[in-house]
C-alpha beads as a LAMMPS data file, in Angstrom:
LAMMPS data file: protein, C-alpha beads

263 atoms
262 bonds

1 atom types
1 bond types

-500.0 500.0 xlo xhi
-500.0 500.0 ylo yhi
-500.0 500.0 zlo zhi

Masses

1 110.0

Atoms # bond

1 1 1 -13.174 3.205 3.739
2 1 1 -13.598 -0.536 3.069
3 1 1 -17.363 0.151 2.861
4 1 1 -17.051 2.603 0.439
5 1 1 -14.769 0.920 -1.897
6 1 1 -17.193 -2.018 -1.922
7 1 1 -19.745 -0.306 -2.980
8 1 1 -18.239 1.738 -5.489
9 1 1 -16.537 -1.985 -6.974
10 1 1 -19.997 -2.521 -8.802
11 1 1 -18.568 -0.098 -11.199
12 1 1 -15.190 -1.997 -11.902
13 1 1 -16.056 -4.850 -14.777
14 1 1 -13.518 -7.790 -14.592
15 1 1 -12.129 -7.714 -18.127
16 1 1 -9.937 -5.449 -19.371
17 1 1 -8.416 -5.888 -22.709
18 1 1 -5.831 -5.898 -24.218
19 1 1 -4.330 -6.464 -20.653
20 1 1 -5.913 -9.348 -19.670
21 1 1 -8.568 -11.446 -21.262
22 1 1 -9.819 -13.538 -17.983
23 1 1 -11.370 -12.780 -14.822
24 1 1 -9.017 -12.006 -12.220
25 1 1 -10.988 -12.733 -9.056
26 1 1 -12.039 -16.145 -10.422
27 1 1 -8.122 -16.909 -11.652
28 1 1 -7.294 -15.575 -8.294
29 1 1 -10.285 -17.090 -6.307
30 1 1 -10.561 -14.086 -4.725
31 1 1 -12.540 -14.373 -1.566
32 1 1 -13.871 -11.210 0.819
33 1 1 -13.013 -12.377 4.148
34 1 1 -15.205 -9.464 5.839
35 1 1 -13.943 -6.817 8.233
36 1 1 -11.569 -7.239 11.304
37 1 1 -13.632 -5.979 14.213
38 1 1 -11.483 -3.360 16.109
39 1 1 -11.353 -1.979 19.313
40 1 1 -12.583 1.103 19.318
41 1 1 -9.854 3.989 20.994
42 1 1 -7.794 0.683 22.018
43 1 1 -4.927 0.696 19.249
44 1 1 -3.184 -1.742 20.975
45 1 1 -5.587 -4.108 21.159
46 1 1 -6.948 -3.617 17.740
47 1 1 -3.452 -4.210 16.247
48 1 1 -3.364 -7.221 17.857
49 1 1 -6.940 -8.342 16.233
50 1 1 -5.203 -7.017 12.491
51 1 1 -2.082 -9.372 13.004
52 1 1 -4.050 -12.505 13.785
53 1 1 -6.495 -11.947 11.021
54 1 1 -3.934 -11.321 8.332
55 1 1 -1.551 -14.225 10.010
56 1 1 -4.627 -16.622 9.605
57 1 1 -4.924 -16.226 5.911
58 1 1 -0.484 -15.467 5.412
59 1 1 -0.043 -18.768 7.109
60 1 1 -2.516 -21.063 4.471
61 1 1 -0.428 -19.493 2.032
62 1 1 -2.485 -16.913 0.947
63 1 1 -1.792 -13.360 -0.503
64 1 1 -3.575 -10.976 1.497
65 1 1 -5.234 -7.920 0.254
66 1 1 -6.562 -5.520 2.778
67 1 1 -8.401 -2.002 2.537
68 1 1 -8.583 0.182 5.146
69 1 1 -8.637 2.831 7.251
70 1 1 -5.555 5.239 7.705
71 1 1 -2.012 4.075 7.316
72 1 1 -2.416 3.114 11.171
73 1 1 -3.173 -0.220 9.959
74 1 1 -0.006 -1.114 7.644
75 1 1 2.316 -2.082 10.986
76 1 1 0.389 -4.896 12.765
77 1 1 0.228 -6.581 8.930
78 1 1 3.662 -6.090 8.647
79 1 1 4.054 -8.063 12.288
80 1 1 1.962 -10.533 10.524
81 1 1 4.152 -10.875 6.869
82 1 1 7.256 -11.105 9.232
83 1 1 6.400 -13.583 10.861
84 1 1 6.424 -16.009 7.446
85 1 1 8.536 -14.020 5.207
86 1 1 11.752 -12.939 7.681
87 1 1 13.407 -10.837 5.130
88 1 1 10.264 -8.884 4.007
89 1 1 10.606 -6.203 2.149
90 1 1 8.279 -2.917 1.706
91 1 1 7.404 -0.863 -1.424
92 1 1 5.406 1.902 0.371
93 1 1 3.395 4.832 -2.282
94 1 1 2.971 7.416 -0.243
95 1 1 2.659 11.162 -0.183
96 1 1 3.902 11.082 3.264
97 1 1 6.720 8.887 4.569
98 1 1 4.767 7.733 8.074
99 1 1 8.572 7.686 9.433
100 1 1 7.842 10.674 12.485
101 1 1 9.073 9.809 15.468
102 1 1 6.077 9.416 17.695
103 1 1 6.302 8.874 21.482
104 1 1 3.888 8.652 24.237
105 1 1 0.376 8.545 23.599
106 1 1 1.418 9.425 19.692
107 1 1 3.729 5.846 19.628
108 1 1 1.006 4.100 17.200
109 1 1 -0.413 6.149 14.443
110 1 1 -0.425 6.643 10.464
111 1 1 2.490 8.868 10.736
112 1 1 4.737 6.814 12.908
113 1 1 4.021 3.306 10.958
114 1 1 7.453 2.436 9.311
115 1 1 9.131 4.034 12.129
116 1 1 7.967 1.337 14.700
117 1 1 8.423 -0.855 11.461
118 1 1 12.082 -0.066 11.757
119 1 1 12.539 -0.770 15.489
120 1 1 10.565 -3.806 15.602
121 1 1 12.641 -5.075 13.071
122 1 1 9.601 -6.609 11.088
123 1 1 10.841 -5.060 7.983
124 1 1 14.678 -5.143 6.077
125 1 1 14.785 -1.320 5.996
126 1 1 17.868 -1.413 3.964
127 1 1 16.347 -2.876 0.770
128 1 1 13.115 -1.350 1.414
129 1 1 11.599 2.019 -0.127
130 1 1 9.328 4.905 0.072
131 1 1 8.349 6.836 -2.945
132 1 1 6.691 9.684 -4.108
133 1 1 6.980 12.302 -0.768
134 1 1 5.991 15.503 -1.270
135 1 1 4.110 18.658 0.345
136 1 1 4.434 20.785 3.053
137 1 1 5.150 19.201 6.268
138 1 1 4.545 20.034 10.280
139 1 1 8.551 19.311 11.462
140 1 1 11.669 19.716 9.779
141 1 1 14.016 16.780 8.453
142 1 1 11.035 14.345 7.854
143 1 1 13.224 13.059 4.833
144 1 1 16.407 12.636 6.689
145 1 1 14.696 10.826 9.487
146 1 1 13.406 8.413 6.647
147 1 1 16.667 7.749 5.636
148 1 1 18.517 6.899 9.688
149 1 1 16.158 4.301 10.034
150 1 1 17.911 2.582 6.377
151 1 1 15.149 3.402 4.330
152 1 1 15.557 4.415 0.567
153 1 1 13.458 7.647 -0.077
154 1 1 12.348 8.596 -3.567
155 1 1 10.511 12.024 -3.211
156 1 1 7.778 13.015 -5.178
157 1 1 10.250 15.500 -7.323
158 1 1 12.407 13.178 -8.319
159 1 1 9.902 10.880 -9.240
160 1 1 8.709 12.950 -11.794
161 1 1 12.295 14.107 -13.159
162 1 1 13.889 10.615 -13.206
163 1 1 10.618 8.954 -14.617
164 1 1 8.591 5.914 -13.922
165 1 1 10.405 3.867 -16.366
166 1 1 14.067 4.521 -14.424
167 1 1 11.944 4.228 -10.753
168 1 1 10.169 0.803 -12.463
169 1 1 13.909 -0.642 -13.476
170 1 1 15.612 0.918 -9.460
171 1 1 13.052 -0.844 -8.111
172 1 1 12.943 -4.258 -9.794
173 1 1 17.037 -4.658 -9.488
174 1 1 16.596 -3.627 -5.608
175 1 1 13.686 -6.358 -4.536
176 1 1 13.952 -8.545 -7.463
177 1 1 13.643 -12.413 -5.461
178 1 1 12.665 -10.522 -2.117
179 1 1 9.007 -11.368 -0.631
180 1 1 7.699 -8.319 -0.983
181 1 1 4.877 -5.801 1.016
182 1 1 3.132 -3.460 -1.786
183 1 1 1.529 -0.512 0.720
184 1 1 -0.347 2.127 -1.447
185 1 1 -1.995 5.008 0.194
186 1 1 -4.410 6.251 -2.027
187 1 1 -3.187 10.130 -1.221
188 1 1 -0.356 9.114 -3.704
189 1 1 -2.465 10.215 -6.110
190 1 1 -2.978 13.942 -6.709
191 1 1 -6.312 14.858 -4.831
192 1 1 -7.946 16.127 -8.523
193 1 1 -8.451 12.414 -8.644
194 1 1 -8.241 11.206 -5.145
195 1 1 -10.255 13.765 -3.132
196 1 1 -11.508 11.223 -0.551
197 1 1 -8.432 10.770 1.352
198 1 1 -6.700 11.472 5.126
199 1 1 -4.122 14.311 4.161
200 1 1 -4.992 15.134 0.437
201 1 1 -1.221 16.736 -1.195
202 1 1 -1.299 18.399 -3.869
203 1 1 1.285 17.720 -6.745
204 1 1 0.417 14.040 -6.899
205 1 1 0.128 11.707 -10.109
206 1 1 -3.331 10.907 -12.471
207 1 1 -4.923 7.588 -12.550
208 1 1 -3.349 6.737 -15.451
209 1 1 0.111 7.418 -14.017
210 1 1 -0.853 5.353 -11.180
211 1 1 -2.086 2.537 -13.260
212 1 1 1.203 2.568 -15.469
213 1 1 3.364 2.107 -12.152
214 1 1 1.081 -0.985 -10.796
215 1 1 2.007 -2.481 -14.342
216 1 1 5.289 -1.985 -14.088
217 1 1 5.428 -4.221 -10.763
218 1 1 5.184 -7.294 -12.722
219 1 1 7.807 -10.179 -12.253
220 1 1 8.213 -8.818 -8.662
221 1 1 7.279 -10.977 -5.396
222 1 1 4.556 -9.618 -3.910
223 1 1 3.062 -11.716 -0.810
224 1 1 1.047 -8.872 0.248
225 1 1 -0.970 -5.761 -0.851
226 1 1 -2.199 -3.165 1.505
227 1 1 -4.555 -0.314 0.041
228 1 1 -5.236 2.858 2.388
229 1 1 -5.937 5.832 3.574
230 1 1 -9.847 6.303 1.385
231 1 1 -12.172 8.631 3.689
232 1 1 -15.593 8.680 2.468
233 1 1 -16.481 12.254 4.316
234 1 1 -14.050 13.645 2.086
235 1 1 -14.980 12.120 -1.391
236 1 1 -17.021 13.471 -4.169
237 1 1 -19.597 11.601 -5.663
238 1 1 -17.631 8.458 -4.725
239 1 1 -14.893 8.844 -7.088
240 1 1 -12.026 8.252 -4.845
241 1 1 -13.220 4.900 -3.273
242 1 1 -13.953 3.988 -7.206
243 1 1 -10.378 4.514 -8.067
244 1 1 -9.326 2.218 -4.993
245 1 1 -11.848 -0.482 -6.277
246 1 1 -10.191 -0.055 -10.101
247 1 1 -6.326 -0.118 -8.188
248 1 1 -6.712 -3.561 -6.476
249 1 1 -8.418 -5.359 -9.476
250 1 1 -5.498 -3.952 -11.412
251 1 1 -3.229 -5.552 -8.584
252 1 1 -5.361 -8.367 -8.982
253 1 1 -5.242 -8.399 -13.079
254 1 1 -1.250 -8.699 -12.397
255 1 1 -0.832 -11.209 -9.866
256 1 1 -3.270 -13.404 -11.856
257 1 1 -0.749 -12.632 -15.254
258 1 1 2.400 -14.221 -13.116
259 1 1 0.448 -17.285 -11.976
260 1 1 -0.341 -17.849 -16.156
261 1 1 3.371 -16.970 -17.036
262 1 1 4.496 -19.110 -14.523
263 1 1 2.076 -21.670 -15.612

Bonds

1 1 1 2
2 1 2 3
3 1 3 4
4 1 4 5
5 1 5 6
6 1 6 7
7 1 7 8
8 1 8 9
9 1 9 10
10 1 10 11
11 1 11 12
12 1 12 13
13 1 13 14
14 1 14 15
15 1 15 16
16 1 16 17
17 1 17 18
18 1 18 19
19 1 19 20
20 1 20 21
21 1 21 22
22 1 22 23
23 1 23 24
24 1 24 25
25 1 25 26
26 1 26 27
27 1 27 28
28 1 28 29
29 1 29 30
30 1 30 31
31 1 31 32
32 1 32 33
33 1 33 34
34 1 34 35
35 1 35 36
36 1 36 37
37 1 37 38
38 1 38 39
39 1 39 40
40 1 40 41
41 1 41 42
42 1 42 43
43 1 43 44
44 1 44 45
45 1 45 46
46 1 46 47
47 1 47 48
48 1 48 49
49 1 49 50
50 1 50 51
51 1 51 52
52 1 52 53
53 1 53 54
54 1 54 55
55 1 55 56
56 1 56 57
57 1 57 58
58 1 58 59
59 1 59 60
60 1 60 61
61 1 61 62
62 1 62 63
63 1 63 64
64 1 64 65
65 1 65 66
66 1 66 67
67 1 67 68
68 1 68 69
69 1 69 70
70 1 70 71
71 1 71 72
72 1 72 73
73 1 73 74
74 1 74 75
75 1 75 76
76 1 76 77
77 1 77 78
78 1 78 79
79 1 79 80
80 1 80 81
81 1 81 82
82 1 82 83
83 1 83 84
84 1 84 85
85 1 85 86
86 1 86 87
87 1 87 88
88 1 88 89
89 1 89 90
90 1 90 91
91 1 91 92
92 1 92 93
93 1 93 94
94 1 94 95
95 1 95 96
96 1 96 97
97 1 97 98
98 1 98 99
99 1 99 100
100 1 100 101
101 1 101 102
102 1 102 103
103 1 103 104
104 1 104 105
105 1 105 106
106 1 106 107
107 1 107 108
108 1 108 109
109 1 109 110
110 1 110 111
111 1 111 112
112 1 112 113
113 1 113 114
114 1 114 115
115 1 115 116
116 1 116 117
117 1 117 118
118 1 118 119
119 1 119 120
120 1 120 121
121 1 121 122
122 1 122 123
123 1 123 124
124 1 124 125
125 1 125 126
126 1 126 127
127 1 127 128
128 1 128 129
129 1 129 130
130 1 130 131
131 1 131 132
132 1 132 133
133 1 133 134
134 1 134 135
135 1 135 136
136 1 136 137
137 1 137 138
138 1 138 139
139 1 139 140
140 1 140 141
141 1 141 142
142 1 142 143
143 1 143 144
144 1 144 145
145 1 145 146
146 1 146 147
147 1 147 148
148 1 148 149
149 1 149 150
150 1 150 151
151 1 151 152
152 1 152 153
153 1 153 154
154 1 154 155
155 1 155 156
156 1 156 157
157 1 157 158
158 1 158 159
159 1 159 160
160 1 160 161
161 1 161 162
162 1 162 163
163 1 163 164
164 1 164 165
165 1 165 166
166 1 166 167
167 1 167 168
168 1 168 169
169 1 169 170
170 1 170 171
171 1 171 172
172 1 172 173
173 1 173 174
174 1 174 175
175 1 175 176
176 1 176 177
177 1 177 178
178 1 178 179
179 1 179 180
180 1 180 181
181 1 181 182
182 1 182 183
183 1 183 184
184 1 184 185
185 1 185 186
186 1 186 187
187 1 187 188
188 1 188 189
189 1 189 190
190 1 190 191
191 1 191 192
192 1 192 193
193 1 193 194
194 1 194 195
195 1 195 196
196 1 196 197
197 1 197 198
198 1 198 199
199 1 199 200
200 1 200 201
201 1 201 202
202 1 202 203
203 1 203 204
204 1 204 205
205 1 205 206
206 1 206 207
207 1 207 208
208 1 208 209
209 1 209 210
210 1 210 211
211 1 211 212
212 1 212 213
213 1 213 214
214 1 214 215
215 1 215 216
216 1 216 217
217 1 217 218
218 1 218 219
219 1 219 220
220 1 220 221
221 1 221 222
222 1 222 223
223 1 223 224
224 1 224 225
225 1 225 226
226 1 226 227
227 1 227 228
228 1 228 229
229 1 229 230
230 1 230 231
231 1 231 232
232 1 232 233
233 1 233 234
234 1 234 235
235 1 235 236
236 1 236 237
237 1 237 238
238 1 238 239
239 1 239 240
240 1 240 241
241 1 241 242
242 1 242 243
243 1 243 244
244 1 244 245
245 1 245 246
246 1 246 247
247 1 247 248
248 1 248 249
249 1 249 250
250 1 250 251
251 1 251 252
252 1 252 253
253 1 253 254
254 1 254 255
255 1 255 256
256 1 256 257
257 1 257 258
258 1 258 259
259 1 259 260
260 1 260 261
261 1 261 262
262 1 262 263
């Protein structure tokens, strides 16, 4: 994934009027810190290599911005955030809710991430949400199992029925002053647009959708944002990792606004 959106970035040009009139990676002084080097089949130990690289740059006071891999990678960041930031919150995007249970061999994977999350304790479950769940799914009561661990759950459907501009205001009075985790698997978006990902579901919103909702983060806290889930063997012509490139330079384009409004 990371590799991919890299090279698909030469297509995303820094300025974007009327929205901003700067370049955000300079404002920013955006840096690419390379690639972690895992552990291949050792999760364990490859976790451990994710937490100290993202604690290294959390701890000079830095807002991280990864791109990975599956959703695997989202807890030992978390471990990371928590470790500065105590009552971190998470806004999680997601088609799925990566709340299964897990056990065994299965304990650490994409679809067990915020239930570890929850037991470990490295994330205030009760102010934190998941939204825009949808598609078919392998087990019953996915949703509910969301919600025991303290989790709010906005599915997909009501998403769409209560509209982003009700979601944007929900979720701006829920984490407003919290240090906030943005997580954004890229299968959030429908796979007409997003092809290139994990578990492609269909019923999923358009770029431009997407791009509203980023927008309508601003004024929130965020210390950290984690962009997933982009599988090259499943993209066409590259679009997918170019819509990941154009997402964090959006995320980019708004953290660089607050630092001028603040300013």
């Amino acid at each position: 994934g990371p590799a991919a959106i890299r090279e698909q970035s030469t297509l995303v040009r820094p300025y974007q009027p009327p929205l901003w009139n700067f370049n955000p990676l300079e404002q920013l002084g955006v840096v690419d810190a390379g690639n972690v080097n895992l552990v291949p089949s050792r999760i364990e130990h490859s976790y451990a290599r994710i937490e100290e690289a993202v604690w290294r740059i959390v701890d000079k006071g830095v807002v991280p911005i990864t791109m990975g891999g599956d959703g695997a990678v989202t807890l030992p960041q978390l471990r990371a955030l928590h470790r500065k930031y105590p009552d971190l919150v998470v806004l999680h995007f997601d088609a799925h809710t990566d709340t299964y249970p897990g056990s065994g061999a299965d304990k650490y994977n994409t679809a067990t991430t915020f239930t570890r999350a929850a037991e470990e304790g490295v994330v205030d479950t009760r102010n934190s949400m998941h939204i825009g769940a949808r598609g078919t799914v392998s087990v019953p009561d996915v949703f509910q199992h969301t919600r025991d661990h303290g989790y709010e759950l906005i599915d997909g459907l009501e998403m769409m029925e209560r509209g982003f501009k009700d979601i944007l205001a929900h979720i701006h009075a829920r984490m407003a002053g919290r240090p906030v985790y943005l997580c954004f698997d890229m299968d959030f978006f429908d796979p007409s647009v997003a092809p290139g990902v994990c578990t492609p579901t269909w019923g999923g919103i358009t770029a431009r959708e997407g791009f509203q909702l980023i927008r309508g983060l601003a004024g929130l806290n965020i210390v950290a944002f984690d962009l997933n889930t982009v599988s090259p063997p499943h993209d066409v012509g590259g679009m997918t990792a170019f819509l990941a490139g154009t997402v964090m330079v959006e995320f980019m384009g708004l953290i660089a606004q607050g630092l001028q409004i603040k300013a």
